[in-house]
N, C-alpha and C positions, 0 to 999 in steps of 0.2 A: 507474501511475495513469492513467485516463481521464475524457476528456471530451467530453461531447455537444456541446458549444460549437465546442470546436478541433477534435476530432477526431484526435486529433494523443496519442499517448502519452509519459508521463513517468514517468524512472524514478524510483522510492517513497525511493532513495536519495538522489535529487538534491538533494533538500533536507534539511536538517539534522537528520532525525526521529532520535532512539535507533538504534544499533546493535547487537549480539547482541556480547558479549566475544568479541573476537579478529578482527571484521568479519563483516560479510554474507559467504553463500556462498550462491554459483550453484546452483540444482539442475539436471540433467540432465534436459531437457527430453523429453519422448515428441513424438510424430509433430503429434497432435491440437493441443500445445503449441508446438511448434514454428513449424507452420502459422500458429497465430493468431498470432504474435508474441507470447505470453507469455514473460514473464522471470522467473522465479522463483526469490525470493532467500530466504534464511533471514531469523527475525523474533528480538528479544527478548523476545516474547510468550509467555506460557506458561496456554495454556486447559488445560480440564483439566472432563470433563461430570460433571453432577448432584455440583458442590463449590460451597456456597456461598464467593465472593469478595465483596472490597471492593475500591477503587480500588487501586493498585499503584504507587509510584513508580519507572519506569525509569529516567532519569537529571534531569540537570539541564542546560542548556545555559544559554549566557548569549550573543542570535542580535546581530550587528550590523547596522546599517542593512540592507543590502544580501541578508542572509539572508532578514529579516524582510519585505523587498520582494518576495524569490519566494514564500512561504506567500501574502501579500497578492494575488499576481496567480492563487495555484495556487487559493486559495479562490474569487474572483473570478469566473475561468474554470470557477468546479464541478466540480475535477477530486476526481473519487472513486479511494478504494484499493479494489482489487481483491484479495479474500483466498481462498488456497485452503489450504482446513484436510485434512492427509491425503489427498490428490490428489483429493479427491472434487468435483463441480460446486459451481459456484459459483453461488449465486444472482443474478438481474437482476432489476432493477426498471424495468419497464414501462407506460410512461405509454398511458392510454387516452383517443386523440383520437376525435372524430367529424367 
């Protein structure tokens, strides 16, 4: 995860989002990946183009203070998840100042 604010990255796992049966796995990073500091973890996520879907329950969690505090400061601080679907680019959203 990243943010404009801090600058500063987090990993997607730090906090108590769903995990994939059996835990996250690392991917093997290439050069380009490497360099940026990308970390690329496996997801529970399962897309899947031109199917229609409806929302999806991954799991349930039940967060304690203290969880609910990091979400609270990760929102906060604007930290976005960065997704890369089949190693392909990733898109950026690009603010237009003058």
């Amino acid at each position: 995860m990243t943010s404009e604010k801090t600058l500063l990255s987090e990993d997607y796992y730090g906090l108590p989002y769903c995990a994939p049966e059996g835990g996250s796995k690392m991917d093997r990073p290439n050069l380009s990946e490497f360099l940026a500091g990308d970390r690329i973890k496996s997801s529970p996520y399962r897309l899947a183009m031109n199917v229609d879907m409806i929302c999806e329950q991954l799991c349930i969690t039940n967060l304690g203070q203290g969880e609910e505090n990091e979400f609270v400061r990760a929102i906060r601080n604007d930290y976005c998840n960065n997704w890369i679907v089949d190693k392909t680019s990733r898109p950026r959203a690009r603010s237009r100042r003058k």
